[in-house]
C-alpha positions in Angstrom: -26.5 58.5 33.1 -24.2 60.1 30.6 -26.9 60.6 28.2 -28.8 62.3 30.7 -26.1 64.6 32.0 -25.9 65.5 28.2 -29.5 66.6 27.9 -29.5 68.2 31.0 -26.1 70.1 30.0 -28.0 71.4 26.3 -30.7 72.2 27.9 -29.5 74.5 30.7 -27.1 76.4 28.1 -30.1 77.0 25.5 -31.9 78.8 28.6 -28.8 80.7 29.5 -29.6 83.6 26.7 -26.3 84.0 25.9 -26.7 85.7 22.5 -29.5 88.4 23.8 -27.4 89.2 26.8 -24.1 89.7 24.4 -22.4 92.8 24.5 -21.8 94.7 20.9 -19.0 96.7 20.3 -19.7 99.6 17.8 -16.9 101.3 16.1 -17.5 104.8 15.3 -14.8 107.0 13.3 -16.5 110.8 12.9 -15.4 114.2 12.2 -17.1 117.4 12.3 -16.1 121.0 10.5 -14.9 121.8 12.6 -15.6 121.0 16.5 -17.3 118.3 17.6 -18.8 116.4 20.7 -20.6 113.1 21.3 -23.2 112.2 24.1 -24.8 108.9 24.3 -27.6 108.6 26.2 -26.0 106.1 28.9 -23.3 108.8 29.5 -23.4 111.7 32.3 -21.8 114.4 29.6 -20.9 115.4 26.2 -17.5 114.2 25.7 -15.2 116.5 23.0 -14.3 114.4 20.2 -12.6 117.3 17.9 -10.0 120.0 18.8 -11.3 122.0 15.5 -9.3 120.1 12.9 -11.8 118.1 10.9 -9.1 116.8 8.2 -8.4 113.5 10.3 -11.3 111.0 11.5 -11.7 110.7 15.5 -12.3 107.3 16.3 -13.4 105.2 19.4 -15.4 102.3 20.4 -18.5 102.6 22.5 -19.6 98.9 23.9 -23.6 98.7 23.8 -25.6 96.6 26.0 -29.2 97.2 24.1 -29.9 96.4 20.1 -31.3 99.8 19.6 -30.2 103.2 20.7 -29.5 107.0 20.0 -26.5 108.9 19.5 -25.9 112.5 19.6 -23.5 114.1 17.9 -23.1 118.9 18.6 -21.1 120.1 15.6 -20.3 123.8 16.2 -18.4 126.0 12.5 -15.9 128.1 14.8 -13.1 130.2 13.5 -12.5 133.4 12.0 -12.7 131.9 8.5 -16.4 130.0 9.3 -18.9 132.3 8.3 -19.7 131.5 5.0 -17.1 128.6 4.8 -19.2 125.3 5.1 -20.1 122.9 8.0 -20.9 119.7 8.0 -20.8 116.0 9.8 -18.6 113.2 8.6 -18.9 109.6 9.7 -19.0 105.5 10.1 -20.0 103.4 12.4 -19.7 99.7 12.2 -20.5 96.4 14.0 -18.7 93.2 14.1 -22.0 91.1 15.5 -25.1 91.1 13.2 -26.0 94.2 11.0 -27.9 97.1 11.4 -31.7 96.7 10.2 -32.3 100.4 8.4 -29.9 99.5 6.0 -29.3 94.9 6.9 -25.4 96.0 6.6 -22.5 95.7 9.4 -21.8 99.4 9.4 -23.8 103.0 9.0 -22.7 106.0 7.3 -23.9 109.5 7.5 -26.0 109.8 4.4 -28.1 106.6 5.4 -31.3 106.8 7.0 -31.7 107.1 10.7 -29.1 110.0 10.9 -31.2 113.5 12.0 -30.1 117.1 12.1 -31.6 119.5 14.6 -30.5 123.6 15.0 -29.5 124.7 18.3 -32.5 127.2 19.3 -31.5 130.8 20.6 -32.4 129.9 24.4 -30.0 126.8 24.4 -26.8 128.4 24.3 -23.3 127.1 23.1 -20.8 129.7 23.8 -17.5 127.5 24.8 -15.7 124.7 25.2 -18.8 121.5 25.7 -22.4 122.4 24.8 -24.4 123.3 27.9 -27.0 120.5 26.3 -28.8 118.1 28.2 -30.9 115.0 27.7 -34.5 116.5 28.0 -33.2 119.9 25.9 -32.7 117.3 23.3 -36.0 115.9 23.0 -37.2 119.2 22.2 -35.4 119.7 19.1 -37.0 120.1 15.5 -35.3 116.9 14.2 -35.2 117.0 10.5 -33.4 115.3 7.5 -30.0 116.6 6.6 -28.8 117.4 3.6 -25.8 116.1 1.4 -23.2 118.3 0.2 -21.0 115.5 -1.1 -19.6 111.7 -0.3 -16.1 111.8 1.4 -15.0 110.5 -2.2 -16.2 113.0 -4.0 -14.3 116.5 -5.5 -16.6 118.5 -3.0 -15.7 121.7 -0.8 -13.8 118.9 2.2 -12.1 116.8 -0.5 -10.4 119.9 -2.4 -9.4 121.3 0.7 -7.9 118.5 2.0 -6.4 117.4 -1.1 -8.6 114.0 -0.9 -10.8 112.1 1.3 -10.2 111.9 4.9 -8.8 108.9 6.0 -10.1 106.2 7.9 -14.0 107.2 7.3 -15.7 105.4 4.2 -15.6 107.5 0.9 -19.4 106.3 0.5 -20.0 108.8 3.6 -21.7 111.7 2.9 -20.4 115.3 4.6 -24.3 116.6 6.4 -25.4 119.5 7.1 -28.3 121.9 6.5 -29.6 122.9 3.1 -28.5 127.1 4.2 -24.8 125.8 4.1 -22.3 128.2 3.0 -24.5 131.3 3.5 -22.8 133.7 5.9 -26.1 133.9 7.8 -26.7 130.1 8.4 -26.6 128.1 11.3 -23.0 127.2 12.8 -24.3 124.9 15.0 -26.2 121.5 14.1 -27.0 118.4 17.1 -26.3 115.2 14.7 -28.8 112.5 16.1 -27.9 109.0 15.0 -30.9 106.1 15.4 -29.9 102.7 15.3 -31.5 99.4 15.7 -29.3 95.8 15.4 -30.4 92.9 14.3 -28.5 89.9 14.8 -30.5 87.8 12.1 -28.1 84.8 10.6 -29.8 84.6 7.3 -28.5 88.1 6.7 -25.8 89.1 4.8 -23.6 89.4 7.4 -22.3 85.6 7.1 -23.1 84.9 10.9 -23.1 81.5 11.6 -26.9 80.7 12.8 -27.0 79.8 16.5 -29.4 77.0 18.0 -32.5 78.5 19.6 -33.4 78.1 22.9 -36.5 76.0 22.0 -35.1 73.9 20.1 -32.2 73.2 22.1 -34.6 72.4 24.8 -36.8 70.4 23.0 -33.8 68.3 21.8 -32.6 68.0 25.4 -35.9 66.6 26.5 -36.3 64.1 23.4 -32.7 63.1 24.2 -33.8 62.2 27.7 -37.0 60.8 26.5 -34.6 58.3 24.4 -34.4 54.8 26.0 -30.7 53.1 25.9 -30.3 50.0 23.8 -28.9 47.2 24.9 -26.6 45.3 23.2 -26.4 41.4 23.7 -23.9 39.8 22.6 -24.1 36.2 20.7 
């Protein structure tokens, strides 16, 4: 009877999906030059992230129920000193369960692929406070690839100005923007898009600990019940 409880036991908890039902936690730390605001595509509005200083990382977790996803990141150059002065998107985003299949690491940085950069079209307008951007305005962007003007670790424009890196963002992340930067006429404005798909693969580098399928588990919970108990006799 105990054996059978056992089997039964295994069995029920390989069919439970407790790993594809898991809830991921991704950290993201981001800055923007030099406001910025983040919409994911669960939430109702953009929510501000920077209050125009990009020298320090902003940093939150955002707890994901899917494997794959979108983020969206508006980055608006605003100040009497922007035109002319650089703009760009700074960031990391890591995950303590399983890595992240673009690049089969635990954490993505701007600079990687899966990380688009769209301009904000004259009928779409930005004129305060958060973007008056929506969902399906989104989809109707001209993604393309950004371009890199420097890794956080590097002696670029950001790192002389702020005397080094900024903190708490990986110096292997690359500041993004688009290829016009620093010409007076340029876009201020660029809607970050940030693609990511997670697989939780054991074999990866990742050092997860592999997990029992629920096939096998089941299987091994029906050849346990399937065994027949010996009986000892004793002489």
């Amino acid at each position: 009877m105990r054996r059978f409880a056992f089997a039964l036991a295994l069995a029920i908890f390989s069919l439970s999906g407790r790993s594809s039902l898991a809830t991921v936690t991704m950290h993201i730390s981001v800055t923007g030059d030099n406001y910025i605001y983040f919409f994911a595509e669960d939430r109702a509005k953009w929510q501000g992230v920077s209050n125009g200083t990009w020298k320090k990382a902003y940093s939150f977790d955002l707890p994901l129920d899917e494997d794959n996803g979108t983020l969206y990141f508006a980055v608006r150059n605003k100040g009497l000193a922007s035109p002319g002065n650089g703009a760009g998107f700074l960031g990391e985003f890591r995950i303590d369960e399983g890595v992240f299949s673009s690049v089969h690491r635990s954490y993505l940085l701007t600079g990687d692929p899966g990380i688009y950069i769209a301009k904000l079209p004259g009928w779409l307008n930005w004129s305060s406070g958060a973007p008056d951007i929506d969902l399906s305005d989104l989809s109707l962007l001209d993604w393309a690839e950004p371009v890199s003007w420097g890794m956080n670790g590097q002696a670029n424009f950001w790192f002389k100005a702020n005397g080094g890196p900024v903190e708490g963002i990986s110096a292997s992340a690359h500041w993004l923007w688009f290829s016009e930067n620093f010409n007076p006429l340029a876009p201020d404005v660029g809607v970050f898009k940030v693609e990511f798909s997670i697989e939780r693969d054991p074999k990866s580098p990742s050092g997860l600990v592999p997990e029992p399928t629920p096939l096998f588990s089941l299987s091994l919970g029906l050849v346990l019940l399937g065994t027949p108990r010996r009986r000892w006799v004793e002489y």
